[in-house]
C-alpha positions in Angstrom: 23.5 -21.5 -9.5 19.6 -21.6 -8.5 18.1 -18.3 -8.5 15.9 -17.1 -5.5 13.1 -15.3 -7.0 12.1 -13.4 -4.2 15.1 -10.9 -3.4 15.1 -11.3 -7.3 11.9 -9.7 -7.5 12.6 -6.8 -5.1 16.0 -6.4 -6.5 14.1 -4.7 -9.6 12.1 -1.8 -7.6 15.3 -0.2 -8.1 14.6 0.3 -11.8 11.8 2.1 -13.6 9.2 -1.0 -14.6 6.0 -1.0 -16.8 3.5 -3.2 -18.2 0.4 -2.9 -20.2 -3.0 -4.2 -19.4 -6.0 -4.9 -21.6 -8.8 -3.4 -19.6 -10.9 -0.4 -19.8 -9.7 2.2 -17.4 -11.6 5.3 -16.5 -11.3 8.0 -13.8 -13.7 10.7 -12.9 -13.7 13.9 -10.4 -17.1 14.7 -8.2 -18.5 12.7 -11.3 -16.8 14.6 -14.0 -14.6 12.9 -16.6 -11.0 12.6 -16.2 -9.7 9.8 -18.8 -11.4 7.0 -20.7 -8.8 4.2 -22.2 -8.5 0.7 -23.5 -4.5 1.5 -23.7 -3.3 2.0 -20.4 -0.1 0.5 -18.7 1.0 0.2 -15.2 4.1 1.7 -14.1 6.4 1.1 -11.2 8.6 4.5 -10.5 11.9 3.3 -8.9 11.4 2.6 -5.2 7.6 1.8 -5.5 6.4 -1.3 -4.3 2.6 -0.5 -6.1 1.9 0.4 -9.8 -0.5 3.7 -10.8 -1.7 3.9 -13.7 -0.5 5.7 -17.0 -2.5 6.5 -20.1 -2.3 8.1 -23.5 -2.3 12.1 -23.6 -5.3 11.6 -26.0 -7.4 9.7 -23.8 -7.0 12.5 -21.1 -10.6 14.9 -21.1 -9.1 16.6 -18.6 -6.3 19.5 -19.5 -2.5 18.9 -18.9 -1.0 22.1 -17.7 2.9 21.7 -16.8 3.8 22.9 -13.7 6.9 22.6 -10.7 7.9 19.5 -9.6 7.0 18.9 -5.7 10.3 18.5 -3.9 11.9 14.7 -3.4 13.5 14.3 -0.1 17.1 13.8 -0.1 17.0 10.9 2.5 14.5 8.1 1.0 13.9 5.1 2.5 15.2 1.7 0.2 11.3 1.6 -0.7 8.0 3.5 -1.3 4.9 2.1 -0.4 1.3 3.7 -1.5 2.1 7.4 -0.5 3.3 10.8 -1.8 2.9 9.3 -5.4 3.5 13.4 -5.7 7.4 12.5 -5.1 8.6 11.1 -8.7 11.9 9.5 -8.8 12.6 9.1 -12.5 13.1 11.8 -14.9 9.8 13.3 -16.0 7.7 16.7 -16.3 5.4 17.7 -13.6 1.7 18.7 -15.0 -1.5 20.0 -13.1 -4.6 18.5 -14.3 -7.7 20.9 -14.7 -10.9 19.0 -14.3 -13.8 21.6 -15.3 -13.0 24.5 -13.2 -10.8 22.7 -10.4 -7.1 23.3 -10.5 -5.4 19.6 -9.3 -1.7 20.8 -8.9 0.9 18.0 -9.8 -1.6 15.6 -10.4 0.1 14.5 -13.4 4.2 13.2 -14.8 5.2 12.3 -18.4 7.9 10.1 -17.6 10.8 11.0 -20.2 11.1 7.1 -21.0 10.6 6.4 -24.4 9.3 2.9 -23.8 6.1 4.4 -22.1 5.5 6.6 -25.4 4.8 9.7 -23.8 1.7 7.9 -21.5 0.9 10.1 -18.6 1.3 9.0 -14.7 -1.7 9.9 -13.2 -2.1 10.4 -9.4 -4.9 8.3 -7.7 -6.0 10.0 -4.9 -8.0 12.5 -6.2 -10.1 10.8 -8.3 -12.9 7.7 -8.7 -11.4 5.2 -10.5 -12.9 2.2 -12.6 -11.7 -0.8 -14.3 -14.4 -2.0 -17.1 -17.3 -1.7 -15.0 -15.5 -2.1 -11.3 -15.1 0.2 -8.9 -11.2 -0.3 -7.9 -9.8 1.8 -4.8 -6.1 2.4 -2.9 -4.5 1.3 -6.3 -4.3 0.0 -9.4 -4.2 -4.2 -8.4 -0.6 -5.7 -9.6 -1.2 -8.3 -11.7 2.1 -10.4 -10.5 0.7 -9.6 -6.7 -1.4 -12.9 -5.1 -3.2 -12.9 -2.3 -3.5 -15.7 -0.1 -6.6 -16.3 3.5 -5.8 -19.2 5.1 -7.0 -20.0 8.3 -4.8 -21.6 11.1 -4.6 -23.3 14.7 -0.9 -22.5 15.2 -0.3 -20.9 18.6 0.1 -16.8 18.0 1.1 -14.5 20.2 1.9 -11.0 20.2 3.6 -8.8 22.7 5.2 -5.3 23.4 8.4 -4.9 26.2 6.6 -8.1 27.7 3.0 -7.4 27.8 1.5 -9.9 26.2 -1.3 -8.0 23.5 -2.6 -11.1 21.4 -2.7 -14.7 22.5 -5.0 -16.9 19.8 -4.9 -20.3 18.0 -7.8 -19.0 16.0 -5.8 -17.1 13.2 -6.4 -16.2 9.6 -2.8 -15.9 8.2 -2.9 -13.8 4.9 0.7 -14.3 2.4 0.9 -11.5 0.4 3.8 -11.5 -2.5 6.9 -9.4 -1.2 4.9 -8.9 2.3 5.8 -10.9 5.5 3.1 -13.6 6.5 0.4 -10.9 8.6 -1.7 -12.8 11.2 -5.3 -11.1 11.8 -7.0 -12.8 15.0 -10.2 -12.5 16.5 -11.0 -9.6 18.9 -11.5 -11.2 21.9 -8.1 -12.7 21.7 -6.4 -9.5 21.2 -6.0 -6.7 24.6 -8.0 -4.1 23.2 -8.5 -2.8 26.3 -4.9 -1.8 26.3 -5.4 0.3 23.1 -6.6 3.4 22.1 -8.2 3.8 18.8 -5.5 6.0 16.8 -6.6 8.6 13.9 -5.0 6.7 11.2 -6.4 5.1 8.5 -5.1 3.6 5.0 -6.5 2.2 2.1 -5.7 -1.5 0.6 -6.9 -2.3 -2.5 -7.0 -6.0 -1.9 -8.7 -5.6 1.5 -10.8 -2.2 1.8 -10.5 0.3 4.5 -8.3 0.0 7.7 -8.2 1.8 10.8 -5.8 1.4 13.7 -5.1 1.3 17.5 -2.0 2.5 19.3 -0.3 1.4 22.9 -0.7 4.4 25.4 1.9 4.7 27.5 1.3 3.8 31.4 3.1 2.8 34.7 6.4 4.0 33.2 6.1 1.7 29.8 6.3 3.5 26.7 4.0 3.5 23.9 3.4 2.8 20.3 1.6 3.9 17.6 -0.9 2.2 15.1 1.0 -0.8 16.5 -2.9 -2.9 15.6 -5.2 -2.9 12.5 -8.8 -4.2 11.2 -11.1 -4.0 8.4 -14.5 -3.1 9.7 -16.1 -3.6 5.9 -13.2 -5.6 4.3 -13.5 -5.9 0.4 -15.7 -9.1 -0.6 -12.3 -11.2 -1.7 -11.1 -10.1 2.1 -14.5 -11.2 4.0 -12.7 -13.4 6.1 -11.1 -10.5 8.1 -14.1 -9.3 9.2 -14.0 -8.8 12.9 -10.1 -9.7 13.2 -7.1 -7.8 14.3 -3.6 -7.6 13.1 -0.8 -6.7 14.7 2.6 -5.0 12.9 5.3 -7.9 13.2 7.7 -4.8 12.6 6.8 -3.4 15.2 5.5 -6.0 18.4 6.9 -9.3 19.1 5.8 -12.0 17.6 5.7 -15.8 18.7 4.4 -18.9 16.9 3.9 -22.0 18.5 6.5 -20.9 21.2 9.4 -19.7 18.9 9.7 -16.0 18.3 9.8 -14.7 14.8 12.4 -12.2 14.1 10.8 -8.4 13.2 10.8 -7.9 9.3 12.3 -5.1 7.7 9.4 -3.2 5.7 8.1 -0.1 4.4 5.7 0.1 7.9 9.6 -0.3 9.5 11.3 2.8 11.6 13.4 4.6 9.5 16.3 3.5 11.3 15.7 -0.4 10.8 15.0 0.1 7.2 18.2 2.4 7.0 19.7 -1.2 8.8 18.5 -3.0 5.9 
């Protein structure tokens, strides 16, 4: 029987995953050293949908100091995206990093895998990183990830309870592996005038930095948050977003070319849905 390599694919975030890469890796703190190393791998903890990086103990400048494990929630959801890389689901020891005089608490996990040979996970957050001489941000890139711009005429539109948010045939689709199809339209095609720009913003290390818009509630409708996105400075390789806005298919109602799309189950899902999953 054929094998669909999708659900395949997904099926193995359950396990604990790694694989090396050949470039030079380094990570720095307010400009201080962190690591240096031409022998780092990329690991996937069970549940993570992104990699971080892990690296010889030797090729660490800065000192390993073990230290309490921050507390897992009982109730996870089926997967992690790039969050709380604090919360370590395979068996390990915690470590603070000390970077000159700064104290980084659980900054730092030696998974007890013996195929990882005692490499060191190393949080990304705090730190600058660079791959050979490129400045990389949100996370290490996955190197069985592709992403896909292609612009399209099909009819989109995008609603909430029946208010119609987005109406465009001027759409940049983007496919992303594991991610469903996201559709980013132009500005003046989306309602922004029934948003309010939210708080929130995320990194994407494909795209560059996001921020969002939420649905205020009014006249007895409810609202939603960070229901819209955009990248005001999108990454070179993401240019084509520029001045386009996206709306969460988990989360709005989505119709192309007349048929609506059914809402995809995700890590941007409500607990509840994924919990449905």
């Amino acid at each position: 029987m054929a094998l669909r390599l999708g659900p395949h694919l997904m099926s193995l975030h359950s396990e604990l995953l790694w694989e090396p890469v050949t470039r030079r890796v380094r990570a720095t703190r307010a400009g201080t050293p962190v690591l240096d190393t031409t022998d780092a791998v990329l690991v996937w903890e069970p549940r993570r949908v992104v990699p971080v990086y892990a690296v010889p103990p030797g090729d660490l400048t800065a000192a390993l100091e073990p230290c309490d494990p921050a507390p897992v929630p009982r109730e996870l959801p089926p997967v992690l995206g790039p969050v709380n890389f604090g919360w370590h689901t395979t068996g390990g020891r915690s470590h603070d990093l000390v970077v000159g005089e700064e104290r980084l608490p659980d900054t730092a996990f030696v998974p007890d895998d013996p195929d990882l040979g005692g490499r060191v996970v190393v949080e990304w957050a705090p730190f600058a990183w660079v791959e050979e001489a490129q400045p990389v941000t949100g996370h290490p890139h996955d190197p069985f990830k592709r992403l896909d711009l292609l612009e399209s005429d099909r009819h989109v539109v995008v609603s909430l309870d029946g208010l119609v948010l987005a109406d465009s045939r001027r759409a940049v689709v983007v496919h992303e592996t594991h991610l469903p199809a996201r559709w980013y339209l132009p500005a003046e095609d989306a309602r922004l005038d029934l948003l309010d720009p939210s708080a929130s913003r995320t990194t994407c290390a494909y795209k560059g930095d996001a921020r969002y818009w939420s649905l205020p509630a009014r006249d007895g409708r409810p609202g939603a948050e960070d229901v819209a996105w955009s990248y005001p400075d999108p990454l070179p390789e993401a240019e084509r977003l520029r001045g386009l806005v996206c709306f969460y298919a988990e989360r709005t109602d989505l119709r192309l070319d007349g048929e609506a799309v059914p809402r995809p189950v995700t890590p941007w899902s409500s607990p509840a849905d994924q919990a449905r999953s």
